[in-house]
Each structure stands twice: as structure tokens, then as C-alpha cells.
N, C-alpha and C positions, 0 to 999 in steps of 0.2 A: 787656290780660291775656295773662301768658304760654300757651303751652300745657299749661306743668304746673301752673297759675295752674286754668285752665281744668277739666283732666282729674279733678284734685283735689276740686274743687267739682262736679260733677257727678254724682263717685262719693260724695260729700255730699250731694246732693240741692240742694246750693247755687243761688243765679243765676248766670247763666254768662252771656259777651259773645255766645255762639253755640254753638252742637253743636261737641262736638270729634266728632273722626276718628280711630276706627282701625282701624289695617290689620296685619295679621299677616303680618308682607315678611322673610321670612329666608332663604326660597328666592329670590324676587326680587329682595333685595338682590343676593345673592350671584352669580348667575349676572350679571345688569346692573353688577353693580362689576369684571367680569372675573375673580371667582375661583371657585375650587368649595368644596364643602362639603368634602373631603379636607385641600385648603391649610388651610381655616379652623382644623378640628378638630386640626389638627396645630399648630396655632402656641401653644404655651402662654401667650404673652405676649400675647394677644389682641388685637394690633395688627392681623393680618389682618380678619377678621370687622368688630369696631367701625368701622374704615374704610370698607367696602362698606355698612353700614347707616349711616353720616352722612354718603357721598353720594349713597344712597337718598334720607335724609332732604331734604338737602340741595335734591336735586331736586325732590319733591313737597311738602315743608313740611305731612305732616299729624302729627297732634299724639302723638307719642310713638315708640320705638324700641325694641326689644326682645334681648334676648338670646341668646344662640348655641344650639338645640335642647338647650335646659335640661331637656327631660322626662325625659331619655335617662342624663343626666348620673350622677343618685346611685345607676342600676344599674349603670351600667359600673363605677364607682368600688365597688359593692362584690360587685364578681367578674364580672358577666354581660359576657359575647363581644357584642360589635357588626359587626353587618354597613356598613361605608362604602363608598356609592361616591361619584363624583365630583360628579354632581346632582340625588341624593337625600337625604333625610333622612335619617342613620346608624340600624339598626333592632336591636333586641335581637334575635339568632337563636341565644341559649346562657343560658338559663336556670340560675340558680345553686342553687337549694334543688332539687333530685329527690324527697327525701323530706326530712320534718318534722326530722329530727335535725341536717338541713346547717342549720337557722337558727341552732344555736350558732359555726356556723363563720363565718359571715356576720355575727354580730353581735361576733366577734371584730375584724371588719373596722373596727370603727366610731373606733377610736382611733388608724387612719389615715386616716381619712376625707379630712380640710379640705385633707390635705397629699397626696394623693394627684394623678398628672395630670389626671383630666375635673375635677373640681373646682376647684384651681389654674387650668385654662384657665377656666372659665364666671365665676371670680370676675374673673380677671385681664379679660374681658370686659368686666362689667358696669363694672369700675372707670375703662375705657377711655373706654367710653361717656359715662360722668359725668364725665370728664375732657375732654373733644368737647363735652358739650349738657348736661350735670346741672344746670347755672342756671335754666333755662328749658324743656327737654324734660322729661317724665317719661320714666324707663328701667320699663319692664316687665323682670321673672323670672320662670322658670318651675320651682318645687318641683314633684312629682306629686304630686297627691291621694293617700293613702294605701292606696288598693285599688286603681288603678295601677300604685302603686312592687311594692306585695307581686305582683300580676299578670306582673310585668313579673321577678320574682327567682324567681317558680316557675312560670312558663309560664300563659296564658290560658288553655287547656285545661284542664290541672290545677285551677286557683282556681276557674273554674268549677262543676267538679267537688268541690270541697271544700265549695262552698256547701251543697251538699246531702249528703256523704259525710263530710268532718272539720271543720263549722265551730267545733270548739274550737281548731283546731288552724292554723284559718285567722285567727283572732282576735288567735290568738296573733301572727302574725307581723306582723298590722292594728296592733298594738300596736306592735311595733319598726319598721313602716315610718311612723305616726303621729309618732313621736318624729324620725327619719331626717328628712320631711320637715317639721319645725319645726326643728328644726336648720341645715338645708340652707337654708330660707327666709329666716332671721334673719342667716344668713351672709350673704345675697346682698344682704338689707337693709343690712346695714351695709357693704359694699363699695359701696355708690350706688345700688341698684333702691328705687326712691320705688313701686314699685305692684308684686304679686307679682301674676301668672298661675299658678294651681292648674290642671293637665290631668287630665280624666277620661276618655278615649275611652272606657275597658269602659263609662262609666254611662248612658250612654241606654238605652231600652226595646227597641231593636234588640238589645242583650246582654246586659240583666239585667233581671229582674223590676221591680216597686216594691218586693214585698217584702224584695227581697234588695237592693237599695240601702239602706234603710231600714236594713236589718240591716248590712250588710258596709261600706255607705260614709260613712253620714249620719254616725253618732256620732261617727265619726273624722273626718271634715271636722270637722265642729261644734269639737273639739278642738283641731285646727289653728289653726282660723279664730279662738276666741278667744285660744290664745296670741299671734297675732301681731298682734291686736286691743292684748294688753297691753302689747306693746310701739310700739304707734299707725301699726300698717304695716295698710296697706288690700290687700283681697284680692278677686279678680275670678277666678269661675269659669269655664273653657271647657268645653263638652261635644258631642264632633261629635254628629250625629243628632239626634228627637227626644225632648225632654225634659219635653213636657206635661204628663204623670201624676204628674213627683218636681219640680217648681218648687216647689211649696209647701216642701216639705223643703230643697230650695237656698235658699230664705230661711230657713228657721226655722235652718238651720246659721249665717247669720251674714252670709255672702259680702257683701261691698258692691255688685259686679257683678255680672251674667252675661252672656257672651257665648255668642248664642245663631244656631245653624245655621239654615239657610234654610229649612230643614224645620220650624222653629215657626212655629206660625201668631203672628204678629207683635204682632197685635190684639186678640188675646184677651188675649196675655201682658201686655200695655198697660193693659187694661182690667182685669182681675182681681189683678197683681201692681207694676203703673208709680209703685204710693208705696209701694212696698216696697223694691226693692233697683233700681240702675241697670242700665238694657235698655242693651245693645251689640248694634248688627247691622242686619238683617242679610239683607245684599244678598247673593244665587249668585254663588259664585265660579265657576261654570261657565257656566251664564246669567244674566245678562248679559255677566259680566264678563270670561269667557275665549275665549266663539263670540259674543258680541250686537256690536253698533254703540253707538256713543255716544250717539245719539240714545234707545237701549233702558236703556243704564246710567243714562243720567238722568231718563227715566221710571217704572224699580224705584226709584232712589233716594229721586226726590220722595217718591214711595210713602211710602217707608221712612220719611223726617223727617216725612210728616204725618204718622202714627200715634207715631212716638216724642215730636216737639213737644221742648222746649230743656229742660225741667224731668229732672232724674235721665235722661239717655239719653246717647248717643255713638252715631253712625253710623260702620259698618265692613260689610265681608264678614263672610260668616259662619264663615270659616275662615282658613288660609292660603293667601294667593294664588297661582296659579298661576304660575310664573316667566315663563310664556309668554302672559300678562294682556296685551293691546296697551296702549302706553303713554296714548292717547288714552282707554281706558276707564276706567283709574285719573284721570287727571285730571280725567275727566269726574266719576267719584265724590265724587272731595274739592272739586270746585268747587260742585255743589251742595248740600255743606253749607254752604260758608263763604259761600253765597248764601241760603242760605233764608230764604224771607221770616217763618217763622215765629220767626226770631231777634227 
């Protein structure tokens, strides 16, 4: 069984030959491949990047590869300033909407969108990729979640603040960022991503209510998620923090996945939602996997596959790894999946 053989049927609910693996390596690619995130994001031909992730790949063999900080992508592309530096993640530090009136401007923007640089590069990306490993690897993208993308065009503070002070006004733009990211997702599908990764940071209970999930993100995932259901592209949630109190809602939206932070308790999620939607995760990326020994990564691990079991799961960290992961603890991770006896 391939691993996109593999990845495919799991986020089906399918029988699988073993738990895949995955790993969120975009920083650790990169750094480990010798280049930084500056070269990457500068290379619109996305030869850089794709390279450093297929001999990431190449060296650990677990089952999937992902695309170049795709979160980031359909803000810069429509107006917001990016902070880069060389071995970080590029950060939105210029917000485009100030007030309500700039989303006409912003939505002016949309009929350069595909042809725009961040775009061009993430597509030229992923297409790289599938030119590398698309037979056989699954390629992960990453669209934002729709209160994200808006988060991210008017400032966190601001949306925040709108939740409670103009949510007609915030709905509004939930609506052109809903659309923004089915667009951007569909693109990425058809350029090679076999699996889309949707990011939520604002939505754990660390930054918003349930109620205001409910309101501000559910409907509009849910929107998402069935248009690119129509089009038979499988979709997998991320949400750092925890998520306990809106899982029911991350399934009732659709998602095929959820990849879920160290901070869920693992077993309960197993127990009350594991024939619902497919568990990914989810081992610390800090302990174990960035201060612990190997002998400790593969005791969280174990952990982790007895409660997830082969049925609808994928073991992974809970986030992205840290580029300074010792290399023995990552191997140690993916070695006791592709050993468990629970296979």
C-alpha cells in the first residue's frame, strides 16, 4: 500500500496496512535541507522549497509532504505586509482592512488573485511536489479557515473586537474570506494537493468562545468543507490549543480530519468522537520531541497508537516541529508506528 494509498483510506475510515504518519516539517525541512524560509519564499518557481521537503521526505519516509506556509499565502496576495525572516515562519505584521469600507478595495483585489506572486509560488509549489512524489505520496495544502483569512486582513484584535461590536460587519467579510478560501483550495487541488490542511489558530478556547466559534467560524467552515466535498477533495482541520468544547462542531462541519494539539486529551477525543471524523496526533512537540530522549518519544508514542488503534487515525505531533527536533526523536516517532503491534 502506497502512503497516499494509505493516508487516503484512513481519512475514509478505510482498513489500512498500518497508521500512517504525519508530520508537520516545513521548518525542519528547511533548515535540514540547507536553506531558509527567505530563499524559499523568494523562489517563485518553487524548486527551492519542494527540494528541501523530498529530501526531508526522502530521509524519514513518513507518509506525506506538505506545502510552503500556505496560511499566509492568500493574505499577502491580497494587500497585507509580511514580516520574513530567515528561520521563521513569514508573519502578517500589516493588516489590510482598518475599517469596514477597505473590504471593497480588498475584494477588488480578487481578479488578480491566481496571478499574483505568493500564489504563483504556493501553486508552483505544490505542482513541484507532485512532480517529486504525487504517485505515491499524498501532498497536504494549506487554504485558511475562513476566520483566519478575515483575522488575518483586519488584525486579531480588531475581529475580536467585532465579535462583539460589528458582527454584521464581520460576517460580511466571513463571507468574502469563505469564498477566498474555496477558491485558493480548489486551485491548490488542482495543481497536485490530494489533501487540503484548513488552519484555525484564533479557534481554540484559548481565543474564542464556543459561542463565537459557533457563530463566527462553524458556518463558514461547514461551507468550505462541503464545497470541496463536491468537488471529492478531502479536508483536514488544524487547530493549535485546546479544542474539547467545539469538536462536536469540527465534525458536524464535515472536516474528514482533525489534527489535534497535545493539549487534547487524546482519549476522551477517541472515545466520544473516533467513528466520527479521523484523530491525527498527537505527540508534544516540545516534550518529548524537542527536550525528551528517545526512549521517552517512544513511550508517548506507544501511548498515542494504543488509544488511536489503525481504524480512522494517523499518528503525528501535535503541531509543527521544531527544526531543532533531534533527529533520533523523529525517527524514533515514525518507527513506532510503522511497528505497532496494533497493526
Amino acid at each position: 500500500m502506497t502512503s497516499k494509498e494509505r493516508v487516503i483510506r484512513a481519512l475514509k475510515g478505510k482498513k489500512i496496512d498500518r497508521i500512517p504518519i504525519f508530520i508537520m516539517s516545513r521548518a525542519y525541512s528547511i533548515r535540514h535541507g540547507g536553506s531558509t524560509f527567505k530563499d524559499c519564499l523568494q523562489d517563485s518557481t518553487g524548486e527551492t522549497y519542494s527540494e528541501v521537503q523530498y529530501r526531508c521526505w526522502r530521509q524519514y519516509r513518513y507518509d506525506g509532504v506538505m506545502d510552503l506556509e500556505g496560511v499566509n499565502s492568500e493574505s499577502e496576495a491580497l494587500g497585507c505586509g509580511l514580516r520574513v525572516s530567515e528561520n521563521e515562519s513569514p508573519k502578517v505584521d500589516s493588516p489590510v482592512i482598518e475599517g469596514y469600507e477597505d473590504i471593497d478595495k480588498v475584494e477588488s483585489k480578487v481578479t488578480r488573485f491566481e496571478l499574483s506572486w505568493p500564489i504563483t509560488r504556493q501553486l508552483n509549489v505544490v505542482q513541484r511536489l507532485h512532480e517529486k512524489l504525487g504517485k505515491e505520496v499524498p501532498i497536504y495544502a494549506n487554504p485558511q479557515c475562513p476566520l483566519r483569512s478575515a483575522a488575518m486582513l483586519r488584525g486579531i484584535e480588531n475581529t475580536m473586537i467585532d465579535m462583539i461590536d460589528n458582527p454584521k460587519l464581520l460576517h460580511r467579510l466571513l463571507k468574502f474570506t469563505t469564498w477566498i478560501a474555496i477558491y485558493y483550495g480548489k486551485a491548490l487541488a488542482w495543481a497536485g494537493a490530494d489533501i487540503l490542511m484548513a488552519s484555525n489558530p484564533i479557534g481554540s478556547r484559548s481565543m474564542i468562545s464556543r459561542r463565537h466559534y459557533e457563530e463566527f467560524s462553524f458556518p463558514y467552515d461547514e461551507e468550505m468543507v462541503k464545497s470541496f466535498h463536491q468537488d471529492g477533495i478531502l479536508v483536514i482541520l488544524h487547530i493549535c490549543g485546546d479544542v474539547k468544547d467545539r469538536l462536536d462542531l469540527i465534525v458536524q462541519a464535515g472536516f474528514d480530519g482533525v489534527s489535534l494539539d497535545s493539549k487534547v486529551d487524546l482519549a476522551w477525543v477517541k472515545k466520544e468522537f473516533g467513528d466520527k471524523i479521523c484523530l491525527i496526533g498527537n505527540v508534544d512537540i516540545v516534550d518529548p520531541l524537542l527536550f525528551g530522549t528517545p526512549e521517552e518519544v517512544s513511550i508517548y508514542s506507544k501511548k498515542c497508537l494504543e488509544i488511536l488503534g489503525t481504524s480512522g487515525s494517523m499518528l503525528g505531533a501535535g503541531c509543527e516541529i521544531s527544526p531543532d527536533t533531534p533527529s533520533a526523536n523523529l525517527e524514533t516517532l515514525i518507527q513506532a508506528a510503522k511497528t505497532f503491534a496494533g497493526n
